[in-house]
C-alpha positions in Angstrom: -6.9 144.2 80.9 -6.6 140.5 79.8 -4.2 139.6 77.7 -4.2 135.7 76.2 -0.8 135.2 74.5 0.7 131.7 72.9 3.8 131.0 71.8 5.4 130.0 68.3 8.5 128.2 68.0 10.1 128.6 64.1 11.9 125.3 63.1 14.0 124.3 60.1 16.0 127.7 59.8 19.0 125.9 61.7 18.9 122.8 58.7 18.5 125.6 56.2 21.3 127.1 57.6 24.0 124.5 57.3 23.2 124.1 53.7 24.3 128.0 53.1 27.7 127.5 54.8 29.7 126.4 52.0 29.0 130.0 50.4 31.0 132.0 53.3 34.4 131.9 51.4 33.2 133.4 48.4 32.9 137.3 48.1 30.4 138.7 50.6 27.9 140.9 48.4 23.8 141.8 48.7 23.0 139.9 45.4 20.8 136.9 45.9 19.8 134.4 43.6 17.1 135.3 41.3 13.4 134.2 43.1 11.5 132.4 40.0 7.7 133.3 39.4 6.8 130.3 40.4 3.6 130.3 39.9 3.3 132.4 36.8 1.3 131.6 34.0 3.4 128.6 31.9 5.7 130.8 29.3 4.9 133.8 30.9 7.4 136.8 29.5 7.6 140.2 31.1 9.9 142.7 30.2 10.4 145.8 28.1 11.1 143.9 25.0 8.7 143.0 22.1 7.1 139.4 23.4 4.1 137.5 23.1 3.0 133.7 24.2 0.2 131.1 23.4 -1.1 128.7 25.7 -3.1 125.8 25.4 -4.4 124.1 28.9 -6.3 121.1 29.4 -8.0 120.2 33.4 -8.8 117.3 34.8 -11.4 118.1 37.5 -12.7 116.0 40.3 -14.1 116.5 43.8 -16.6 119.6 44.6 -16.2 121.7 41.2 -17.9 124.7 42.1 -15.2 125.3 45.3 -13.0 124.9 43.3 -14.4 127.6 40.2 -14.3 129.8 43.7 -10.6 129.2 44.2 -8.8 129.4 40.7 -11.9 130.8 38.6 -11.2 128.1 36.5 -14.4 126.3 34.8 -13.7 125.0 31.5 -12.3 121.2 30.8 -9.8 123.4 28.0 -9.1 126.9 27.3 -6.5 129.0 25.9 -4.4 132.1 27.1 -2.7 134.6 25.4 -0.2 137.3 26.8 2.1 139.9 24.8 3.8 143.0 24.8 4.7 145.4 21.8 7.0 148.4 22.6 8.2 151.0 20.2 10.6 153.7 21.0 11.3 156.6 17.8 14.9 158.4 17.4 13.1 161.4 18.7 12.5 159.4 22.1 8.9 159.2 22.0 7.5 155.5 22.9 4.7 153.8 22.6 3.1 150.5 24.1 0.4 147.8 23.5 0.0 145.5 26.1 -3.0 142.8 27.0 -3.6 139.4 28.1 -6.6 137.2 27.8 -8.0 133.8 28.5 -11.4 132.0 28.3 -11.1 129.6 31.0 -14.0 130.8 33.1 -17.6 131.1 31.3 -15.8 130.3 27.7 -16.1 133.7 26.5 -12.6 135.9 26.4 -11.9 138.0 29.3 -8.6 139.8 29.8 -6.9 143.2 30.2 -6.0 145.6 27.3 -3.4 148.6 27.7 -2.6 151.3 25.0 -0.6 154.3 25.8 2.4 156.7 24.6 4.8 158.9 25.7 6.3 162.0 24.2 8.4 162.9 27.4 8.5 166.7 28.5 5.2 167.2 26.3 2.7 164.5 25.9 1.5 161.5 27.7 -1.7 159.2 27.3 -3.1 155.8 28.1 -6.1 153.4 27.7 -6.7 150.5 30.1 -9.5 148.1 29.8 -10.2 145.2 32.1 -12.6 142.2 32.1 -12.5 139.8 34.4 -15.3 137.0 35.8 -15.1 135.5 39.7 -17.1 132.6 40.4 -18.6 131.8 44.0 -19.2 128.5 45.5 -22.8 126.7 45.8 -22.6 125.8 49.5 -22.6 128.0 52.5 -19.6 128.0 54.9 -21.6 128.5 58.2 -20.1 126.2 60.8 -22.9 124.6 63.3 -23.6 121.5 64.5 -26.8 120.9 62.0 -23.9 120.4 59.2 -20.5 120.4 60.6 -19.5 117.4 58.6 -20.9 115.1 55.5 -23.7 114.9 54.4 -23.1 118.7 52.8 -26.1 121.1 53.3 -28.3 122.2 50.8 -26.7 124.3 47.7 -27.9 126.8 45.2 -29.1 125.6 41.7 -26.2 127.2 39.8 -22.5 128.6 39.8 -22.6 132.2 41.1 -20.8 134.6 39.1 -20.0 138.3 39.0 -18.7 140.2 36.3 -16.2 142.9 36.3 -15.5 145.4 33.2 -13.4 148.5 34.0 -12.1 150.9 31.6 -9.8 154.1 32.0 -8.4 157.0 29.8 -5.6 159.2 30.9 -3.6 162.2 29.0 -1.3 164.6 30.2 -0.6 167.3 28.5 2.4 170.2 29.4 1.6 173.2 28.1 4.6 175.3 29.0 7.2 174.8 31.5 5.4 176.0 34.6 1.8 174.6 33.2 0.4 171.3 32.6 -3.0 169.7 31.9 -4.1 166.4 32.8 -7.7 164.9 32.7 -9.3 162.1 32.5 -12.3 159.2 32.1 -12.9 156.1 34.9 -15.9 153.1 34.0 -16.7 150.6 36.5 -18.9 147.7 35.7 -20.9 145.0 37.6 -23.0 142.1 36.1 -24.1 138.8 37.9 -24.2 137.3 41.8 -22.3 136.4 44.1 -23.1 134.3 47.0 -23.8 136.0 50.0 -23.7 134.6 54.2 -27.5 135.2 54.6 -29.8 132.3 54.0 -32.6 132.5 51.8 -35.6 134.8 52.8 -37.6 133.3 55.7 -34.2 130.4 55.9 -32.3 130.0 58.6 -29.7 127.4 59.6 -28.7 124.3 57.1 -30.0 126.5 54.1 -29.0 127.1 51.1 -27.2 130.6 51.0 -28.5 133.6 49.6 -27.3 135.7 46.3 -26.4 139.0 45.8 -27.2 140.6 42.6 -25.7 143.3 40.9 -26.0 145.3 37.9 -24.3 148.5 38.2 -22.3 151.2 36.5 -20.0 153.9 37.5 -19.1 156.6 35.1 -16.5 159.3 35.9 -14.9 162.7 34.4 -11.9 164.2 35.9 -9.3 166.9 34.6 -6.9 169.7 36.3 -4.4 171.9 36.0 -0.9 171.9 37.6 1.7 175.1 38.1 5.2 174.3 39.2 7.5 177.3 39.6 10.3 179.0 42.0 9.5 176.8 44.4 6.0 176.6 44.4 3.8 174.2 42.9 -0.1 173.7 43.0 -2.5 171.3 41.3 -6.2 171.8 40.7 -8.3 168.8 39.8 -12.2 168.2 39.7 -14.2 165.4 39.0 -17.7 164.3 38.4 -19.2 160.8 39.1 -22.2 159.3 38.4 -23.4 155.8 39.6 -26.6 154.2 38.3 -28.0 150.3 38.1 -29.9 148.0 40.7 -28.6 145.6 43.1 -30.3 143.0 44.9 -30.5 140.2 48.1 -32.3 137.6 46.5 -36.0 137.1 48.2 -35.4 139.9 51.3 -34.0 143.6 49.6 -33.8 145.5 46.2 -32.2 148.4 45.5 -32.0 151.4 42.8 -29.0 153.4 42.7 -29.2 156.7 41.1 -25.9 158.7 42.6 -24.2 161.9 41.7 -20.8 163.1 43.2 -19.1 166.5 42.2 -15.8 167.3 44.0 -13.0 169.4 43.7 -9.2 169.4 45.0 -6.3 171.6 45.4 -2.7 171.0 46.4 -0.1 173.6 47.3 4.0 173.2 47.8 6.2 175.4 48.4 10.3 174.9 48.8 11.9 177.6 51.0 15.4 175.8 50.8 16.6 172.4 50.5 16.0 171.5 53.7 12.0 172.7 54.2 9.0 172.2 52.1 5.7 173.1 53.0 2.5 171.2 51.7 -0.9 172.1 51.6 -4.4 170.2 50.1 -7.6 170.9 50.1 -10.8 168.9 48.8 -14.6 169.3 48.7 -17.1 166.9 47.6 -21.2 166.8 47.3 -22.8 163.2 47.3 -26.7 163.3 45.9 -28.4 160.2 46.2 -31.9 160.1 44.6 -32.6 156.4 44.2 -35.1 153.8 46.2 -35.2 150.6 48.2 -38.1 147.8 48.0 -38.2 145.4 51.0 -40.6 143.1 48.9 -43.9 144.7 50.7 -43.6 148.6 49.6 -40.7 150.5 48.0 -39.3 153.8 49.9 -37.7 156.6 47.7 -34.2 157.6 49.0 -33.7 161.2 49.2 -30.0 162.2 50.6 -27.3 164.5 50.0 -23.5 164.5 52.1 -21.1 167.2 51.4 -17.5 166.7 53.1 -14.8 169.3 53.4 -11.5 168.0 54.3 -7.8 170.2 54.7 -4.5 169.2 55.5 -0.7 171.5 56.0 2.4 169.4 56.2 6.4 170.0 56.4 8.9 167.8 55.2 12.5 168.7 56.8 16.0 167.7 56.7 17.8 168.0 60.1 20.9 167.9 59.5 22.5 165.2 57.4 21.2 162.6 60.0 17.9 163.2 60.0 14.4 163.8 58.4 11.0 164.8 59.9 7.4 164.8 58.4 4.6 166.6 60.2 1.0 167.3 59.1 -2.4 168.0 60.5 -5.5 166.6 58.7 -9.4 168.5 59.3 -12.5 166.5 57.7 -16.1 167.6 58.2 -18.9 165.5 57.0 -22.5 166.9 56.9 -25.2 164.4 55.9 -28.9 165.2 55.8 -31.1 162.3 54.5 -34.5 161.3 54.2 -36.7 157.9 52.9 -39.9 158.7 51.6 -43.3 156.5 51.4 -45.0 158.4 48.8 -45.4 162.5 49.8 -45.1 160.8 53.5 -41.3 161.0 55.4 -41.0 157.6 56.8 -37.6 158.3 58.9 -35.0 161.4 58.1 -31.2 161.2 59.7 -29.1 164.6 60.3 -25.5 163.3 60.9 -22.3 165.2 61.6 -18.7 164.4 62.5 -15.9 166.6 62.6 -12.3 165.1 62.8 -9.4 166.2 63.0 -5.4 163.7 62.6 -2.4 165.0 63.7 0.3 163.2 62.4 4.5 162.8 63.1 7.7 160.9 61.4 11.2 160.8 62.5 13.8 158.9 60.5 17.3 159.1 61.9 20.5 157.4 60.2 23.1 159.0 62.3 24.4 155.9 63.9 26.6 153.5 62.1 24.8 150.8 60.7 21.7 151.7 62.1 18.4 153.0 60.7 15.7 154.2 63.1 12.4 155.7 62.2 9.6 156.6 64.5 5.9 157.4 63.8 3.3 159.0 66.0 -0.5 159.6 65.8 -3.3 161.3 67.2 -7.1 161.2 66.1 -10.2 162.5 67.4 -13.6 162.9 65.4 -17.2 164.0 67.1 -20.4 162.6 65.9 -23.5 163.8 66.6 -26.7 162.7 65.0 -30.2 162.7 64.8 -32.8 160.4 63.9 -36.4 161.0 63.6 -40.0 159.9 62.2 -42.6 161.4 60.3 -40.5 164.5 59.4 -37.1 165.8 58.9 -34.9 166.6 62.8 -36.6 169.7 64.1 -39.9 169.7 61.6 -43.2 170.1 62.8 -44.1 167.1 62.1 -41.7 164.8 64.1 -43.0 161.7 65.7 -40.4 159.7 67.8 -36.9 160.7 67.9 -33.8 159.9 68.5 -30.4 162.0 69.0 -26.7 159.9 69.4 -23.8 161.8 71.1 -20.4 160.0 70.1 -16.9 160.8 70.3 -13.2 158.9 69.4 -9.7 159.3 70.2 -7.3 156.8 68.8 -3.5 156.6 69.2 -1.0 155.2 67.2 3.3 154.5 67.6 5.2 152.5 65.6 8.8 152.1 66.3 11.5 150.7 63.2 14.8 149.5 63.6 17.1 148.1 61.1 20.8 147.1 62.4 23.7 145.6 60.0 25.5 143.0 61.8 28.9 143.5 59.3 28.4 142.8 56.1 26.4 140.1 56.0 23.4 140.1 58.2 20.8 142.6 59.0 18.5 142.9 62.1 14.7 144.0 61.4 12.3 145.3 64.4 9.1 146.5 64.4 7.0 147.8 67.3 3.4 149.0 67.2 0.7 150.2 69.4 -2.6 151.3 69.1 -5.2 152.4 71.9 -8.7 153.7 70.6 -11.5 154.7 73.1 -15.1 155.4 72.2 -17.3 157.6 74.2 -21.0 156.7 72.8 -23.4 158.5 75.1 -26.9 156.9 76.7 -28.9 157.8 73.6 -31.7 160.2 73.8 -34.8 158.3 73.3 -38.4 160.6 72.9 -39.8 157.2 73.1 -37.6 154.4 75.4 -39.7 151.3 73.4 -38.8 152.7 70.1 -34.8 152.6 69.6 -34.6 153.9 66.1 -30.5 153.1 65.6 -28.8 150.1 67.0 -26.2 151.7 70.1 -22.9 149.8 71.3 -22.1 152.3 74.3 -18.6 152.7 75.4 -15.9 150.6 74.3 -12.3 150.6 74.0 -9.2 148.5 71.7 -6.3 148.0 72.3 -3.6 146.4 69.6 0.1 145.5 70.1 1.9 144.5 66.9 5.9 143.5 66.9 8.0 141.7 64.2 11.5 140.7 64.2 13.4 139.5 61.7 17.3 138.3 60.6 18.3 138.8 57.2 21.5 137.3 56.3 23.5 137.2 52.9 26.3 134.2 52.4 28.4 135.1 49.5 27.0 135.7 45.6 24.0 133.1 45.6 22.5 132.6 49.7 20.1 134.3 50.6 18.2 133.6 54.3 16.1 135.1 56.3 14.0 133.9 59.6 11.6 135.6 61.9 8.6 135.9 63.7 5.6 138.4 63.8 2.8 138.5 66.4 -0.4 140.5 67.6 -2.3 140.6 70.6 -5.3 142.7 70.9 -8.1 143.2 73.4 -11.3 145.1 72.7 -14.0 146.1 75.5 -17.4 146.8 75.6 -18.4 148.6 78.8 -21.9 148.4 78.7 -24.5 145.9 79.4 -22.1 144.1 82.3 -18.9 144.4 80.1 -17.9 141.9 77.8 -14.6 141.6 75.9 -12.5 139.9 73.0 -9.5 138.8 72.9 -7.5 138.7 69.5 -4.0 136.7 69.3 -1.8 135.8 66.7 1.8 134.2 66.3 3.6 133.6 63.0 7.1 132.3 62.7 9.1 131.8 59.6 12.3 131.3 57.4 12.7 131.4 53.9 15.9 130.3 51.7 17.0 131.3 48.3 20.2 129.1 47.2 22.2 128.8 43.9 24.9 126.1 44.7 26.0 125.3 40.6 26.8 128.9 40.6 23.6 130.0 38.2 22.6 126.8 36.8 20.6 125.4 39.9 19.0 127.0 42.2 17.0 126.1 45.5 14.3 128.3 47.2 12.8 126.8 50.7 10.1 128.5 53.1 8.4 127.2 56.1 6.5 129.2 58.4 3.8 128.5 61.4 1.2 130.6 63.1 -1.4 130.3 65.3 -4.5 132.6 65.6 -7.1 132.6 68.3 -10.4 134.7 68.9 -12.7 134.7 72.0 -15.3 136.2 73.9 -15.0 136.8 77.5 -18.2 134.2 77.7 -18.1 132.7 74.5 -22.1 131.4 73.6 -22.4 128.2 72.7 -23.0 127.2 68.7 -26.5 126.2 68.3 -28.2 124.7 64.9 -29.1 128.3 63.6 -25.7 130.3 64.5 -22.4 130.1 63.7 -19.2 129.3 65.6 -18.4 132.2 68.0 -15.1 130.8 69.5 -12.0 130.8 66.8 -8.2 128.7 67.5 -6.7 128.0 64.8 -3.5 127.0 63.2 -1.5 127.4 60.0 1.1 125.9 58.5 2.8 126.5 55.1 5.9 125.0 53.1 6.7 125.9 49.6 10.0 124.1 48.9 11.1 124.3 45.0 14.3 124.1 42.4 15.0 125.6 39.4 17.7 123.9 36.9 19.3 124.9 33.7 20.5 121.8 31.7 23.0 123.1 29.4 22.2 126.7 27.4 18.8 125.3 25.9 16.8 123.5 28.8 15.1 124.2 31.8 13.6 122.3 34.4 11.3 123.7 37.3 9.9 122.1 40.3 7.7 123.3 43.2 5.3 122.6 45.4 3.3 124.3 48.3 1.5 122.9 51.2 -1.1 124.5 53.7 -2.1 122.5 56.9 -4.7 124.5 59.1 -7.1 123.6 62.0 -9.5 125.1 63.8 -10.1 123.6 67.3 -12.2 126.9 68.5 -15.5 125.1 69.3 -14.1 121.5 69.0 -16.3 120.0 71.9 -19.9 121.0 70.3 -18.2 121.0 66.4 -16.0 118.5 64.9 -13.0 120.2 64.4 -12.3 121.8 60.9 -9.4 120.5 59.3 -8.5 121.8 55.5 -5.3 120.9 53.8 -4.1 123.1 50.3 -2.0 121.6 48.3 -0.4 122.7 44.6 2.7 121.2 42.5 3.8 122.2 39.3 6.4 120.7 37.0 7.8 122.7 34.3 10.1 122.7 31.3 11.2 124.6 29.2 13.3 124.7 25.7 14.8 127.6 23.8 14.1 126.7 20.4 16.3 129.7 19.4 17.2 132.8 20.6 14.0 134.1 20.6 11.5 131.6 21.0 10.7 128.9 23.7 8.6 126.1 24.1 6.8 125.4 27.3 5.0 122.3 28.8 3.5 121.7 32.3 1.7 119.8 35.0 -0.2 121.5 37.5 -2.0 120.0 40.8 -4.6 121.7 42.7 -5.9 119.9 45.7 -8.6 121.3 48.3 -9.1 118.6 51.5 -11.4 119.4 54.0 -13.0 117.3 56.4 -16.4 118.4 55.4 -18.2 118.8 51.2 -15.7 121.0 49.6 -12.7 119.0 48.5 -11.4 118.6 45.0 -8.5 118.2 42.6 -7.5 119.8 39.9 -5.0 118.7 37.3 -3.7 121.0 34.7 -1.9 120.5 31.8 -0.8 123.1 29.3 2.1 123.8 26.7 2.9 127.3 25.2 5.0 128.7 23.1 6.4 132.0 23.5 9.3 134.3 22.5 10.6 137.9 21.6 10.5 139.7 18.6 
């Protein structure tokens, strides 16, 4: 097996270091200084208490506008936000909340999230969430190949892709006794608009414009159950219906008609024999009808399917001692799918599929030793596919024309190993190993007709993944807090047909990250640097041509996000930070100019207590996006608020 590795060496933790010495003679206790939310919308209060805030922004745009749209879903020149919080609690105990936030500075119109609910606890519990939100794609495609890998920037699309979200939710629990309970429920999902998709335009290939994706979709469904908890036992039944209905479309190539029902159905079981042992049990069934059709912009098919899955699991959670805990459970899934697309009365192709699988699953956490936390995880998971494919009739009808039938089974394994060691009472040792080997069996296909190949075949391939971090956590006093390590993976995937070919997957990240309050609460510091390096490559790795993408990946990251906090006096606060990304891509540097993007933000903030319940905010935000290519951009932001408690 090949194995490409590189190496990542972490700077600056030793000059992060000497500034936390000072901090060793004070008391030694695990209670860093507070981390701000740095980049937290300006007056931003969250909490328990009764608060709301007003913001007014203004942006200064220049550069590539639509890239940037992409990255903050920010459009407008000046827009408003709103956020609060009202919470009521009654001598009885009950409690109620209303909660939302909103802001216009996408399309102009208000978009947001709403949440309602209540509590009467032991008895009655309800809430109401509602979310609308807008994501805006960029113009231009990303494809790297040498017909564009620099200015001039390839063609675009006319307008600013956007998608629209809506979701909606209503919950209530209900206890109807002390061993019975009710809950139930209602779940909407909306989609409205485009997005910009990697395909070109129909009949386009290369430096095109890229294609859209439209969607107009919605997803309606009803859930409720019932829940028994007694003597040690417990069991829950729920079921559910979901319907999904609307059209979706690749602009120029593919349109589509969804018209899906799903019924389902689940039951849980627990039972305590002592304090030591539990036992756990589930259950679930579902049925998936799917009546809808496809056009491919010559004739439309009707889609005619149905999937029904069964799935079970038993599990035991022990205590072994007072050292120890294990959790064990098996997992069995069946999925049965017979569909069918229709031209007419005529079956143009049918599909019989089923795979049965089954996961075995174990955990071991150990504190025994002194100072020392250990856990270990282990698993083991097989499935069988077999499958059918045919023409002219359903698998087995009289009608059949050419056929085909796919054989396929996987085994995967998977160990992790955690260690956590206190080094006294002021550093901590993190380690993580993981392993994962998964090996695919697909058999030679059988083909009624070797010139017809009805489903695309990859033959047998295997993966193999290796995943370690390790990390130093260490606490200097009341107000240090540092930490420094490195992560990396390395994995390796084969394909054993065709004269084997195989990737390679590396990746190396080192970092450090410092949390410092040297005026004892009224300034604090917060520093973190980190590198990494990522590669990807084919054992033979083609070479880019005008109409295909970069194959071949190297590239490197680096971030910094250095930042202060100060409180002048009992009224005033300042803020400060700033974060910097430097990446480069050298994968296919001798046929493409090498990418290079830098992302930078700042903010400067400040902030003034007006009184004890009200605060003024104003700041200055920078946005910049530099790429050796079309995209770059800057953004400057300026916004004041006022906010406070009430």
């Amino acid at each position: 097996m090949k194995m490409n590795r590189t190496t990542t060496i972490t700077v600056l933790g030793l000059a992060l270091l000497a500034f936390a010495l000072p901090a060793l003679a004070e008391d030694t206790v695990d209670l860093p200084a507070q981390t701000e939310r740095i980049w937290a919308p300006t007056g931003d209060v969250i909490g328990q208490d009764n608060h709301g805030t007003a913001t007014f922004q203004a942006k200064d745009p220049h550069g590539n506008e639509a890239k940037g749209a992409e990255d903050w879903q920010l459009v407008q020149k000046y827009s408003g936000q709103g956020l609060f919080g009202y919470f009521r609690t009654k001598e009885n105990g009950s409690q109620y909340w209303l909660r939302g936030y909103g802001d216009n500075a996408g399309t102009g119109g208000l978009v947001g999230k709403f949440d309602l609910g209540g509590n009467i606890p032991g008895q009655f519990k309800w809430n109401i969430d509602f979310r609308d939100f807008d994501y805006f794609y960029d113009r231009t495609s990303e494809m790297r190949a040498p017909g564009f890998a620099a200015p001039p920037p390839p063609p675009e699309l006319g307008g600013l892709p956007k998608l629209n979200w809506r979701r909606a939710s209503i919950r209530a629990d209900y206890r109807l006794s002390d061993q019975f309970s009710l809950v139930g429920g209602f779940n909407r999902k909306c989609r409205n608009g485009q997005k910009g998709s990697l395909l070109r335009g129909f009949g386009n290939t290369g430096a095109s414009a890229p294609g859209t994706k439209l969607f107009d979709t919605t997803t309606n469904e009803f859930w409720g159950g019932v829940g028994y908890a007694g003597g040690g036992f417990g069991s829950d039944l729920n079921v559910s219906y979901r319907s999904t209905s609307g059209t979706r479309a690749l602009e120029g190539r593919h349109n589509f008609n969804d018209d899906q029902t799903r019924f389902g159905a689940k039951l849980g079981l627990s039972y305590a024999l002592n304090d030591n042992f539990k036992f756990v049990g589930h259950g679930a069934t579902s049925k998936l009808e799917n009546t809808g059709w496809d056009n491919t912009g010559i004739r439309t098919y009707d889609l005619n399917g149905e999937t029904t899955t069964s799935a079970g699991q038993i599990g035991l959670l022990a205590r072994l001692g007072k050292s120890a805990n294990l959790a064990a459970s098996a997992n069995f899934r069946s999925l049965d799918t017979d569909a069918r697309t229709n031209l007419g009365a005529d079956v143009q192709q049918a599909t019989a599929r089923k795979r049965d699988s089954q996961d075995y699953r174990i955990a071991l956490n150990y504190h025994g030793l002194a100072k020392t936390r250990l856990r270990l995880n282990y698993r083991y998971g097989t499935s069988n596919l077999d499958q059918t494919v045919a023409e002219g009739d359903i698998p087995g009808g009289a009608q059949v024309g050419d056929f085909q039938v796919s054989d396929q089974t996987r085994t995967q394994h998977d160990f992790s190993f955690r260690a956590r060691y206190r080094v006294g009472i002021a550093a901590t040792i993190k380690a993580k190993v993981a392993w994962r080997k998964q090996e695919i069996d697909d058999k030679n296909p059988v083909l009624s007709n070797p010139g017809n190949q009805l489903t695309y075949w990859m033959g047998d391939r295997d993966l193999n993944r290796y995943r370690w971090e390790l990390a130093l956590r260490m606490r200097f006093g009341r107000w240090v807090r540092f930490d420094i390590g490195h992560q990396a993976i390395d994995q390796t995937f084969e394909r054993k047909e065709f004269g084997m070919s195989e990737s390679t997957w590396t990746a190396n990240r080192g970092f450090t990250n410092l949390t410092w309050s040297p005026g004892g609460g009224s300034l604090d510091l917060y520093g973190m640097f980190s590198y990494g390096v990522e590669k990807y490559s084919l054992t033979t790795d083609p070479v880019p041509t005008a109409d295909m993408n970069a194959i071949a990946y190297n590239g490197s990251t680096m971030r910094f996000t250095p930042g202060a906090t100060y409180h002048l006096g009992e009224n005033l606060s300042l803020e400060g930070h700033y974060e910097g990304v430097r990446f480069e891509d050298t994968g296919n540097d001798d046929v493409i100019k090498k990418l290079q993007a830098d992302h930078d933000r700042m903010r400067l903030r400040a902030g003034y207590d007006i009184s004890s319940a009200a605060k003024v905010w104003a700041s200055y935000t920078r946005n910049e996006f530099d790429e050796n290519r079309w995209d770059d951009y800057i953004h400057h932001l300026y916004s004041v608020s006022v906010s406070g408690t009430f």
